[in-house]
VEXDOSE-107539 format. One record per residue: residue number from 1; x, y, z of N, C-alpha, C in turn. Coordinates in steps of 0.05 Angstrom, whole numbers. Example, Ala and Ser with C-alpha at 12.3 -4.5 7.8 and 13.67 -1.06 7.14 Angstrom:
<sites>
  pos     nc1     nc2     nc3    cac1    cac2    cac3     cc1     cc2     cc3
    1     264    -114     156     246     -90     156     264     -66     156
    2     257     -45     142     273     -21     143     258       1     157
</sites>
This chain:
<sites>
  pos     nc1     nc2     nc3    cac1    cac2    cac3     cc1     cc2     cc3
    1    -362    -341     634    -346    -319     622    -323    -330     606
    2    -316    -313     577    -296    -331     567    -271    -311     581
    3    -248    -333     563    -220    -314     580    -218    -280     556
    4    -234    -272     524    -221    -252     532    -241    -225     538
    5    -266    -234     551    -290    -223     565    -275    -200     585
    6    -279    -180     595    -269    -165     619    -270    -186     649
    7    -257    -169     660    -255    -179     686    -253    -161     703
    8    -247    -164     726    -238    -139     753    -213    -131     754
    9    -189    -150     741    -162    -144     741    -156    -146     716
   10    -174    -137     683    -168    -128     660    -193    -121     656
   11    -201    -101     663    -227     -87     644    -241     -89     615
   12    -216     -85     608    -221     -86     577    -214    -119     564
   13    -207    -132     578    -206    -159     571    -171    -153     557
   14    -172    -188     550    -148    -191     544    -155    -197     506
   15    -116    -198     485    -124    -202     468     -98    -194     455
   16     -99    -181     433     -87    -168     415     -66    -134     430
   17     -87    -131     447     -75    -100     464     -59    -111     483
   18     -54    -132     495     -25    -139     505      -6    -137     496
   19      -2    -145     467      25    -154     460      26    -121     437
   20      14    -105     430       8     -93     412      38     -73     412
   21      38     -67     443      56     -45     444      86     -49     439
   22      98     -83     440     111     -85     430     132     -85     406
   23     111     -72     385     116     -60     360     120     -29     357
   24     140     -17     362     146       6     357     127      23     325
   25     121      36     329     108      61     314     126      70     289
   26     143      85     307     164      93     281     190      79     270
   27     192      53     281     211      39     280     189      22     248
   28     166      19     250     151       5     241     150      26     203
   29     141      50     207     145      62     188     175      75     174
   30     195      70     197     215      68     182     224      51     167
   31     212      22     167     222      -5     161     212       3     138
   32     189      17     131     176      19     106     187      29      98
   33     193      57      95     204      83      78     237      67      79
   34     255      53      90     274      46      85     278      25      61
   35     256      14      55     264     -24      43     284     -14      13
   36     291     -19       7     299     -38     -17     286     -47     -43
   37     299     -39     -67     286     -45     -89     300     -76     -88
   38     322     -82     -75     334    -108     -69     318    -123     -54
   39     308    -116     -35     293    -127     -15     261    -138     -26
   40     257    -115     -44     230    -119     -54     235    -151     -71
   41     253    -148     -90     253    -165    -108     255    -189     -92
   42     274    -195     -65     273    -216     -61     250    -229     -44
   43     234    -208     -31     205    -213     -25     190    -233     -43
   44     197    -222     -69     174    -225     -91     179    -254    -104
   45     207    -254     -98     225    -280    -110     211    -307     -89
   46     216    -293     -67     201    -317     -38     174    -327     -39
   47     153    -304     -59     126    -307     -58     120    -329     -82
   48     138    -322    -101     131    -341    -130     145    -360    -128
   49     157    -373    -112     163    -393     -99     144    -405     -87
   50     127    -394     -67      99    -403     -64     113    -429     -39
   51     125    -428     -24     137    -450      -9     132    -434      26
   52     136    -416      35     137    -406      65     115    -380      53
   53      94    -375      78      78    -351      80     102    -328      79
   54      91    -316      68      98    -282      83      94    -263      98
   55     118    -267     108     115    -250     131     107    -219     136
   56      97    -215     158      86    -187     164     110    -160     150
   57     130    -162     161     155    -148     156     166    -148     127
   58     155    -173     118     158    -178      87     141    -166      79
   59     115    -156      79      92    -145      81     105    -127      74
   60     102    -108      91     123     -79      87     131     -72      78
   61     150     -87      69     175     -85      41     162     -77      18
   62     137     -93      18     112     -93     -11      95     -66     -15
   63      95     -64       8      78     -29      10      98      -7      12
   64     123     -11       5     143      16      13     144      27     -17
   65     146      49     -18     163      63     -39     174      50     -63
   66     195      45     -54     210      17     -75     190       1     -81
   67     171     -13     -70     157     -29     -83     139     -18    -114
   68     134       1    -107     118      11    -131     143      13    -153
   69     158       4    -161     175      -5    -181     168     -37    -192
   70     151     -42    -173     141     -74    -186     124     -78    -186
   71     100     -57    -191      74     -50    -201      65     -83    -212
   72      72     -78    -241      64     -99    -259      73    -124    -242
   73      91    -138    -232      97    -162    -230      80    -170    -197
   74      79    -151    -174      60    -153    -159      36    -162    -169
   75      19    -140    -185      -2    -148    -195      -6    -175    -213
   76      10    -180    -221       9    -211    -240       7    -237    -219
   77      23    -229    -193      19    -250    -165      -4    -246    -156
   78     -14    -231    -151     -42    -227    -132     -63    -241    -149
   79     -65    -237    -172     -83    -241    -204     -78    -271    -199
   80     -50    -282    -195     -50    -321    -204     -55    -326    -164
   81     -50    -314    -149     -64    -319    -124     -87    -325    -121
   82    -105    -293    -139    -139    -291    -126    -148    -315    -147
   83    -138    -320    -167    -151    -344    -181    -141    -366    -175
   84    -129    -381    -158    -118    -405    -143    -145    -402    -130
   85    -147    -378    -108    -159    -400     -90    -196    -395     -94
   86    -192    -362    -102    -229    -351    -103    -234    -359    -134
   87    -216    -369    -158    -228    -374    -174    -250    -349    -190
   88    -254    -345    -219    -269    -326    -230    -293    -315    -216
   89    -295    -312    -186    -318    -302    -171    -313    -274    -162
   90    -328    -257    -151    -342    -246    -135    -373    -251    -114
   91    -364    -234     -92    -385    -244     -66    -393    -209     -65
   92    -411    -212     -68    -429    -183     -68    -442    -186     -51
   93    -446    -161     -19    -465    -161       2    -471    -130      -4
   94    -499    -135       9    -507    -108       9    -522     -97      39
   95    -511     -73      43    -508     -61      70    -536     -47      82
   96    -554     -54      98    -567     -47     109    -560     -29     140
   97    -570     -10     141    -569      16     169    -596      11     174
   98    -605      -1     206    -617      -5     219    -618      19     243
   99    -597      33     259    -600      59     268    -578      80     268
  100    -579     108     273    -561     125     258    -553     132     292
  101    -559     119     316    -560     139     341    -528     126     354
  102    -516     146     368    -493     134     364    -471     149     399
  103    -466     134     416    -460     151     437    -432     163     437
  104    -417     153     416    -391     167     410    -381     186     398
  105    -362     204     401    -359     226     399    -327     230     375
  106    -331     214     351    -307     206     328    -303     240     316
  107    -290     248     312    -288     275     295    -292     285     274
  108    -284     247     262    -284     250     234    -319     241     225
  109    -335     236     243    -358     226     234    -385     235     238
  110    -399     232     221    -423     239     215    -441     233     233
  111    -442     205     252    -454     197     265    -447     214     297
  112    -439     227     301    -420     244     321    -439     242     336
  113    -447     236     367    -461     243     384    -472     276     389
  114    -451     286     381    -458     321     383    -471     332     362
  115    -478     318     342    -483     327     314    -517     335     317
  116    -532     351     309    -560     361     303    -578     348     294
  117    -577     325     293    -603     309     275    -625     284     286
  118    -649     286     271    -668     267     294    -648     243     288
  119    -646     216     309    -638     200     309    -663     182     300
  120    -654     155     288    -678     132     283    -657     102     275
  121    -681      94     285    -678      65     288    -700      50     293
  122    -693      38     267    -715      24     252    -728       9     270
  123    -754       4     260    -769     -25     275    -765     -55     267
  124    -784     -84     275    -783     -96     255    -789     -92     233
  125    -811     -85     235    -825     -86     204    -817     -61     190
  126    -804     -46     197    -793     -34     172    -772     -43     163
  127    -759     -61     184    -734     -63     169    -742     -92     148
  128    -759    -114     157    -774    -133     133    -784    -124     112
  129    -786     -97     116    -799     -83      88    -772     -83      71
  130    -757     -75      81    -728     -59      71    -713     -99      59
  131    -710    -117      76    -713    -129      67    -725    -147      43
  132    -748    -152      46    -759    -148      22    -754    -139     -11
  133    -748    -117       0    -740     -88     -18    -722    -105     -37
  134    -699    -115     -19    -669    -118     -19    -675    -141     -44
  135    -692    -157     -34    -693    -179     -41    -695    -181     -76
  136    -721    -157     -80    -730    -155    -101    -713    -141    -125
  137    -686    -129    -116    -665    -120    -127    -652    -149    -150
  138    -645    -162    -137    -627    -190    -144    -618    -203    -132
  139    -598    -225    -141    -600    -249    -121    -582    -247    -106
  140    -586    -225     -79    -563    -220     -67    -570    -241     -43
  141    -545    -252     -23    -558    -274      -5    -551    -250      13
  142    -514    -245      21    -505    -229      43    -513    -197      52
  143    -522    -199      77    -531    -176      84    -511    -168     112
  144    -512    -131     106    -485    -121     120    -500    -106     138
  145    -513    -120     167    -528    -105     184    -513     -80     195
  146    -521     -54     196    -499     -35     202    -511     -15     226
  147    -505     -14     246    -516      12     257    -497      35     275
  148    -500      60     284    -488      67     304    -478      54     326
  149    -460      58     352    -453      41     364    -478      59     392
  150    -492      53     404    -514      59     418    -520      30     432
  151    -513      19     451    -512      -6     466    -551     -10     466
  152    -554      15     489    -580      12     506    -599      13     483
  153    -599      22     457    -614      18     435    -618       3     416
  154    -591       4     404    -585     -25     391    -567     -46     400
  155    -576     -56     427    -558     -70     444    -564     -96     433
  156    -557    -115     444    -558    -146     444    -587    -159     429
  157    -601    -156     455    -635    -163     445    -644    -154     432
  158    -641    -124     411    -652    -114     398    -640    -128     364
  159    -609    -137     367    -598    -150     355    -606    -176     339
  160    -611    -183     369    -624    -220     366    -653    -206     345
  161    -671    -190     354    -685    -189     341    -687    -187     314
  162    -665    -168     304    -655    -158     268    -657    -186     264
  163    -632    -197     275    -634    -220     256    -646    -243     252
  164    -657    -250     279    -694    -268     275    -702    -260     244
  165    -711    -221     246    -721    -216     222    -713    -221     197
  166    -689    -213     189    -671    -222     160    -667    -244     153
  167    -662    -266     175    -653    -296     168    -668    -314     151
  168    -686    -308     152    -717    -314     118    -705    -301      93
  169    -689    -280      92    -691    -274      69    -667    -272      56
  170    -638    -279      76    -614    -275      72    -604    -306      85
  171    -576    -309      60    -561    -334      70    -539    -323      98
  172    -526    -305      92    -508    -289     100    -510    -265     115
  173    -508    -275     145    -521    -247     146    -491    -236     176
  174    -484    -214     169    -460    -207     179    -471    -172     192
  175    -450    -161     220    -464    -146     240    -436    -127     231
  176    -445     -94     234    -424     -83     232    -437     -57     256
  177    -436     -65     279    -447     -54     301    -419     -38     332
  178    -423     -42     355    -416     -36     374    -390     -55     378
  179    -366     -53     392    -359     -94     400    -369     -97     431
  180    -366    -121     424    -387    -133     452    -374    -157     468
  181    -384    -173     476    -370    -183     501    -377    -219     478
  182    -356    -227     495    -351    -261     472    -387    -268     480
  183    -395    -270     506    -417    -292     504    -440    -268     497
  184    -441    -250     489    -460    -235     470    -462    -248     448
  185    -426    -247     437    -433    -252     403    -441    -281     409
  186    -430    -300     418    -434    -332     409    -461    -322     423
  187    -483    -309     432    -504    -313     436    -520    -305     406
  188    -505    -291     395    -518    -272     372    -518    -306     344
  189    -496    -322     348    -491    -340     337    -519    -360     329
  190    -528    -366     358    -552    -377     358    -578    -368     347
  191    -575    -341     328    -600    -321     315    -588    -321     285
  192    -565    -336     280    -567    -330     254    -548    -312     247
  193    -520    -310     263    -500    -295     264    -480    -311     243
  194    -469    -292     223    -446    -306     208    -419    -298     214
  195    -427    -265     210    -391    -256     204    -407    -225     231
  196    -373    -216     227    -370    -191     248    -354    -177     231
  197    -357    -150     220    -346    -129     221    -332    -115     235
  198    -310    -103     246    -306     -81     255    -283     -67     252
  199    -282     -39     254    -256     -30     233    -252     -14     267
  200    -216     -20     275    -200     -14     290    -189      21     283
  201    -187      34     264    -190      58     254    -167      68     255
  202    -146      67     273    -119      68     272    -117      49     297
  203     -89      37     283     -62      27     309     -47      40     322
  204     -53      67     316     -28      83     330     -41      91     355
  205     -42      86     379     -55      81     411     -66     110     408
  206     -31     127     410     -35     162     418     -62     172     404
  207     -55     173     373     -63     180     363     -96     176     361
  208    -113     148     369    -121     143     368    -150     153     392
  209    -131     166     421    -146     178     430    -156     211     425
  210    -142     220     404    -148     246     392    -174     240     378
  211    -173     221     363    -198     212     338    -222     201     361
  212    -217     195     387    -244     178     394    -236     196     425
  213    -251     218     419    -245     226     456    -269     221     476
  214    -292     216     466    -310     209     488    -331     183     471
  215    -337     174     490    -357     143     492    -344     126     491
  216    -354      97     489    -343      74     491    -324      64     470
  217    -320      79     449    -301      77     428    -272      88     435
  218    -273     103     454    -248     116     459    -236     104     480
  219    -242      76     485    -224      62     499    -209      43     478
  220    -182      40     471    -169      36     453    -166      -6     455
  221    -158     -11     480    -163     -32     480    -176     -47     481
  222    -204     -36     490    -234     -52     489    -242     -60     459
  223    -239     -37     445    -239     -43     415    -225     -63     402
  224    -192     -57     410    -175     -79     402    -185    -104     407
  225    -180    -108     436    -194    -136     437    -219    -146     427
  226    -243    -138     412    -265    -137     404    -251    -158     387
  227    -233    -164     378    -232    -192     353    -227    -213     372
  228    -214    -217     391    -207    -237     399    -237    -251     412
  229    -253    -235     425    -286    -235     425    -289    -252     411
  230    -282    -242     386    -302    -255     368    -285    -280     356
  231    -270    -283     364    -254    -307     350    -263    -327     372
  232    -259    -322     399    -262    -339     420    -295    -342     418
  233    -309    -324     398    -342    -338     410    -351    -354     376
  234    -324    -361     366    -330    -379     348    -349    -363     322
  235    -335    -337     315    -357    -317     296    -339    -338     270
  236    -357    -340     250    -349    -354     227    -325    -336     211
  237    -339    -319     210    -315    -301     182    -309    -274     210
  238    -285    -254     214    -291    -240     229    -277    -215     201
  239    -282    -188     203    -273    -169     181    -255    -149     200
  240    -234    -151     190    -226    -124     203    -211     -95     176
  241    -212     -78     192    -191     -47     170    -187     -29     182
  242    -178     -10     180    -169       6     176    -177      23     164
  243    -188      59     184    -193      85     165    -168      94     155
  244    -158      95     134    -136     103     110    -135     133     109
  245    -124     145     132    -110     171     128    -114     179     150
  246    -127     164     169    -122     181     202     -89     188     209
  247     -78     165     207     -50     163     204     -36     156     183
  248     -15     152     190       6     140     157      -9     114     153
  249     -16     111     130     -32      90     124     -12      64     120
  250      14      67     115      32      43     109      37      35     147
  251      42      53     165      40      42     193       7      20     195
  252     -11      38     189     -36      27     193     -35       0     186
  253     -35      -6     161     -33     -33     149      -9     -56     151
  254      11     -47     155      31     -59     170      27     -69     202
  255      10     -53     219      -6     -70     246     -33     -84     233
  256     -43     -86     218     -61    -103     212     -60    -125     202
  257     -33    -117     193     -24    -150     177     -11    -164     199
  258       3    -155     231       5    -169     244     -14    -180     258
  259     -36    -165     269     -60    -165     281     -74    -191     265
  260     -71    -194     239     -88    -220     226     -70    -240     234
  261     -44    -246     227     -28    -267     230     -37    -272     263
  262     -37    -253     276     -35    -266     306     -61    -280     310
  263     -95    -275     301    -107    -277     297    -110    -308     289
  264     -99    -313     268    -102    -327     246     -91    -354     262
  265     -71    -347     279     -50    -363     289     -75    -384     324
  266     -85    -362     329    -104    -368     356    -136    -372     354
  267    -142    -363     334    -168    -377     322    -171    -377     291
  268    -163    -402     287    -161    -416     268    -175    -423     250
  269    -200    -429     264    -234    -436     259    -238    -412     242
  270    -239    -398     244    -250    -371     230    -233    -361     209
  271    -256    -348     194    -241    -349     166    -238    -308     166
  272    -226    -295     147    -220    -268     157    -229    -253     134
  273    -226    -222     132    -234    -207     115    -217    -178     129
  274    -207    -162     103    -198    -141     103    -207    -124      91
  275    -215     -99      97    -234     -73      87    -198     -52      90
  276    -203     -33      59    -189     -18      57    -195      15      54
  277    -217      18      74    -225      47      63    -212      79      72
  278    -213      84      50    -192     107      48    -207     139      51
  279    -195     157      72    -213     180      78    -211     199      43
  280    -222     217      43    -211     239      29    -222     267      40
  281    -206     286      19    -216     311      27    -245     322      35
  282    -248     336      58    -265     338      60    -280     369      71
  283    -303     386      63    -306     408      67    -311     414      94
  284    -313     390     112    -317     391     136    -303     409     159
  285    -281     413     148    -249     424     170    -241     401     178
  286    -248     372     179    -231     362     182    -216     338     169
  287    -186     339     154    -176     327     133    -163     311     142
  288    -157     292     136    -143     264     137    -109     272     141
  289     -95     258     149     -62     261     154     -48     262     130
  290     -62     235     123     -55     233      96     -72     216      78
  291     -59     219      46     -77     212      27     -61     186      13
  292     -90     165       7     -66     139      -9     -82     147     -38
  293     -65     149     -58     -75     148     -85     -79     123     -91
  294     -99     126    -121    -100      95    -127     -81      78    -133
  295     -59      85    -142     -49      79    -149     -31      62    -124
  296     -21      71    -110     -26      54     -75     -40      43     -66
  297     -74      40     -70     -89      26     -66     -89       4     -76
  298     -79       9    -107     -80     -14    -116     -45     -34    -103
  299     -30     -18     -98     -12     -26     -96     -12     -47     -68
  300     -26     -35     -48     -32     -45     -23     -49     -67     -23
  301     -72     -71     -44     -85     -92     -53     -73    -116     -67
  302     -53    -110     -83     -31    -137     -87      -9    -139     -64
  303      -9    -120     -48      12    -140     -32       1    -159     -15
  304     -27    -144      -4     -42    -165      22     -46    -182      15
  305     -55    -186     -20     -60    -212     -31     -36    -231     -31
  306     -12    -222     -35      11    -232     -39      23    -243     -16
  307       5    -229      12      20    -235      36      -3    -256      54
  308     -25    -258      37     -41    -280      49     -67    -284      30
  309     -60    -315      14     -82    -317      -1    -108    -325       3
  310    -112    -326      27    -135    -334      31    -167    -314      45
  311    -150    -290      51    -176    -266      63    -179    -265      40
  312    -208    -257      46    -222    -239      28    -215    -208      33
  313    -216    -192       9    -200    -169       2    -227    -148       0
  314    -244    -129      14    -263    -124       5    -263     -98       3
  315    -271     -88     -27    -280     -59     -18    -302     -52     -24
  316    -314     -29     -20    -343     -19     -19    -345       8     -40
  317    -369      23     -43    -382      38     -63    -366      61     -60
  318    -346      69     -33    -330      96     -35    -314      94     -59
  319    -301      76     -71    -287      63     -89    -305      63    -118
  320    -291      95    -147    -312      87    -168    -313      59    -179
  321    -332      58    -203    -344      29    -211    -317      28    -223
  322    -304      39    -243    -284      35    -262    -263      24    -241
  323    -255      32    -221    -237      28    -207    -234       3    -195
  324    -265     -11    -189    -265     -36    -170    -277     -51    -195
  325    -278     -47    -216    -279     -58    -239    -258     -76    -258
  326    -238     -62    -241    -201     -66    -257    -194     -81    -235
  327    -198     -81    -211    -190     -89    -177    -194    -113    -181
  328    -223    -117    -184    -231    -145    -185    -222    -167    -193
  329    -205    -157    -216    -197    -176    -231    -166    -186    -226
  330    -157    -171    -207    -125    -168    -188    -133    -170    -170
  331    -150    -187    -152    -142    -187    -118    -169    -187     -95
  332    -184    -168    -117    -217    -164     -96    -228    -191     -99
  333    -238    -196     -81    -255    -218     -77    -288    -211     -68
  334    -287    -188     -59    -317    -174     -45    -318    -151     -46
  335    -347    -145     -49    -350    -110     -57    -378    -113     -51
  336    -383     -79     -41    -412     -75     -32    -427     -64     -57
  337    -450     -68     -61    -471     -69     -73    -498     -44     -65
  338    -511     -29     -88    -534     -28     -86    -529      -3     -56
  339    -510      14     -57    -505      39     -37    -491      53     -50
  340    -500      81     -50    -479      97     -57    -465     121     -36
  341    -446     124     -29    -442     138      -4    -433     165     -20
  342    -423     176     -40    -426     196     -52    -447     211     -61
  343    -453     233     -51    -478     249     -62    -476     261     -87
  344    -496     263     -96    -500     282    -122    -492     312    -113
  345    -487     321    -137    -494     351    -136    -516     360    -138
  346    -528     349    -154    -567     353    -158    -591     324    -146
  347    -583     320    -122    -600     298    -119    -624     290    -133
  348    -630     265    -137    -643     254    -154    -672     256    -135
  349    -696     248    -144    -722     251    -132    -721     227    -116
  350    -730     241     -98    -737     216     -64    -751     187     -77
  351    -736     170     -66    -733     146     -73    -726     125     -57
  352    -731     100     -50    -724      84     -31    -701      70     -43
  353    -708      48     -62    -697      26     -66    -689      23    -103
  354    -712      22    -108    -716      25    -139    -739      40    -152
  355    -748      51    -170    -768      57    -182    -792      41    -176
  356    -780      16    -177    -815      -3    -171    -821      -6    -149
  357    -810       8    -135    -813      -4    -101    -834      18     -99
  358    -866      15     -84    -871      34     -73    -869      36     -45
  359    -885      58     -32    -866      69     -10    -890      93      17
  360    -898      89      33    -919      99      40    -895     126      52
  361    -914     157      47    -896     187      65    -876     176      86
  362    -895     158     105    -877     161     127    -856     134     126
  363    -856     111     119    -829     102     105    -800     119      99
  364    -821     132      73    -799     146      63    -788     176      73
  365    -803     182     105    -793     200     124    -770     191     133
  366    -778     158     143    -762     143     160    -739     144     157
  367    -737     134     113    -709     128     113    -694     154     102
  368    -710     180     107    -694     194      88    -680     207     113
  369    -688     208     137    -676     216     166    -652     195     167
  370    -655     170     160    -621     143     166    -610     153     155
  371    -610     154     125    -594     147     104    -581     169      92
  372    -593     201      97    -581     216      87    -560     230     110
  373    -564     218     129    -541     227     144    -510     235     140
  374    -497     218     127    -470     214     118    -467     241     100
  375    -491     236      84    -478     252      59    -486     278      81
  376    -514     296      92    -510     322      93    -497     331     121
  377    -485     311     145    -467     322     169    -442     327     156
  378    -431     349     157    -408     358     139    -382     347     151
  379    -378     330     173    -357     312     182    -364     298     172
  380    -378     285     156    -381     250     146    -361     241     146
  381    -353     205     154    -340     183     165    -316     186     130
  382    -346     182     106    -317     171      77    -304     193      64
  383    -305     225      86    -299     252      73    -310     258      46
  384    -328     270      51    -353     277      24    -335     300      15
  385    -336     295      -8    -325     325     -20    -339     352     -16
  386    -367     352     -23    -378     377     -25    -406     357      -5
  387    -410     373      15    -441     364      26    -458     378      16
  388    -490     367      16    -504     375      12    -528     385      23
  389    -541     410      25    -554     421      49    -593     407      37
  390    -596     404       7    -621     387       8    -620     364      19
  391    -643     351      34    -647     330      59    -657     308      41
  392    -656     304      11    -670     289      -6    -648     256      -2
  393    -669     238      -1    -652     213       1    -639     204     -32
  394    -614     198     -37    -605     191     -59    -615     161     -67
  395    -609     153     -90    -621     133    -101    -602     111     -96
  396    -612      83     -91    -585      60     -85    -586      64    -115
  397    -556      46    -118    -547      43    -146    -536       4    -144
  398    -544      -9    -161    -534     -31    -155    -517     -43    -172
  399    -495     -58    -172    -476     -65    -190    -481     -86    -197
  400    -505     -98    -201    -511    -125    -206    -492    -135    -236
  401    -502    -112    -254    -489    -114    -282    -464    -127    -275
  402    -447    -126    -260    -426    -140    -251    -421    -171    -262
  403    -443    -185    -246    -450    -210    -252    -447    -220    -283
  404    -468    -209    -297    -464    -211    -320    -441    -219    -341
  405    -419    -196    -324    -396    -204    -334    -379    -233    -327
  406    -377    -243    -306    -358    -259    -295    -370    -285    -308
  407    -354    -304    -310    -370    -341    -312    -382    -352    -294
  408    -373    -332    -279    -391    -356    -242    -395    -324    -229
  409    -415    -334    -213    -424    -320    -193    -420    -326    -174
  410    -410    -314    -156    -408    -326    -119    -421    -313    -100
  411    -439    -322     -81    -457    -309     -67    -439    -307     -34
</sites>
């Protein structure tokens, strides 16, 4: 057993949810809404100096109010940061859903245990097909295994199995699943395990059991500790974020940026990643606390860069092309590929992968039961604007054209 595995006298194991509560809530978002256009500058003065990290609290200063007065000169740091160390690249993965079945009960999500729809989960060989598929798109290596959190289904062994399967056809292959116990993952390690996903969804404890009131998600510190898991079972890259509008999103990211440092500080070995995804309105009844414009996104994306150059910065297809198009070139280091989590208004004709792919009825039963989930449960997880009541699967879209553009490619 490792030390931050459960026990009889910590359940939920030890980790990050020890020390967490020590950080006051509104003491934390006051620090924000208070800073200084003084304060900012001398943040910014300390960073282009380039001599001491910055600190979490300095962090803060960068995402307050006042900061957005130094738009441009933020962004000009993050830009001579992301090219120090990632150099003219991007790392493009593309996300595979293996099952939609899910025992938790989130409000905001589509996958809702209470929700009306057949559940599935894939086999091998469909998912080698899907593979395959993937393959025949472009030269993507990293694959973003994703499923509901469903233990007894897509538990451990079923795990080891995915990735037996994919490891032929992918360099990279990273789990965005349940969290699990350290000698799970370092078991998962030995199949071909790279990185770990998992998004903590808010820091705010209270609040946190309103958004997760039944299943194994709604224990606040089992989740928490889920990184230290994975740091202690030696996961190579581990990802963590933040859903962006459960709560004040400047609280949110202000515990994440301590949460990495502490991280960063105790397993060392491992390299990190930050996901920034942001809810929006949604026809569902249920709306986010609050909303970050882009213009904050982007803003929040040069400070993290500014406050640690070395994560990767990643965002995904909720984010338009134009948008992670301009990003990229300030701060992103990684972006998902070849998914579109936005539906049409007029869905396009049932389709798997690409036009050339063919596809036997019941395949394309299979995947039109996974995949169209998000878009037609009218709680979906990225707040769909308008759902849609045809059950037609949408078309991937892939940003390969991307490549094209840059001098180097990074896989």
């Amino acid at each position: 057993m490792m030390k931050s595995d459960p026990t009889p006298d910590a359940i939920f194991g030890h980790g990050f949810a020890d020390i967490i509560d020590q950080y006051n809530w509104d003491d934390t978002i006051s620090m924000v809404d208070n800073a200084t256009i003084e304060e900012v500058d001398a943040v910014l003065a300390k960073a282009r100096a380039n001599k001491k990290a910055i600190t979490p609290e300095e962090f803060a200063v960068l995402i307050s109010p006042a900061a957005s007065q130094r738009l441009e000169e933020m962004a000009a740091l993050s830009k001579l940061f992301t090219c120090e160390r990632f150099g003219k690249t991007i790392s493009l993965y593309i996300p595979l859903y293996v099952g939609n079945a899910c025992t938790n009960k989130c409000v905001y999500c589509g996958f809702n245990h209470d929700n009306p729809f057949e559940r599935t989960i894939l086999s091998m060989s469909q998912i080698e097909e899907e593979c395959k598929a993937i393959r025949n798109m472009g030269p993507f290596e990293n694959l973003l295994i994703v499923s509901g959190e469903y233990p007894s289904l897509c538990g451990v062994d079923y795990l080891e199995n995915v990735l037996h399967t994919c490891r032929p056809y992918f360099h990279n292959l990273t789990i965005e699943v349940q969290p699990m116990r350290a000698t799970d993952y370092e078991k998962l390690t030995h199949f071909g395990l790279n990185g770990v996903v998992c998004f903590q969804e808010t820091y705010h404890r209270e609040a946190y059991k309103k958004y997760h009131p039944q299943g194994m998600k709604s224990h606040f510190d089992w989740r928490l500790n889920g990184y230290d898991r994975m740091g202690e079972a030696g996961i190579h890259k581990i990802g963590m974020g933040a859903l962006l509008g459960l709560e004040d999103w400047r609280g949110d990211v202000v515990m994440m940026a301590r949460h990495l440092r502490y991280l960063q500080k105790k397993y060392w070995r491992s390299r990190y990643s930050v996901n920034f995804p942001r809810m929006r309105p949604s026809e569902s009844g249920f709306q986010p606390k609050s909303i970050i414009s882009d213009k904050e996104l982007a803003q929040l994306t040069f400070a993290f860069r500014i406050f640690d150059h070395d994560v990767d910065i990643s965002y995904s297809t909720r984010e338009c092309a134009k948008y992670r198009d301009n990003m990229m070139k300030l701060g992103v280091t990684s972006m998902s590929a070849g998914s579109k989590p936005i539906p049409e208004v007029t869905p396009p004709p049932l389709t798997l992968l690409s036009n050339s792919r063919s596809a036997t009825s019941e395949a394309r039963g299979k995947w039109k039961q996974l995949f169209v989930i998000k878009a037609t449960i009218p709680s979906g997880k990225t707040g769909i604007l308008s759902s849609i009541k045809n059950s037609n699967l949408h078309q991937f879209h892939t940003i390969i054209e991307l490549m094209a553009n840059l001098p180097h490619y990074k896989h």
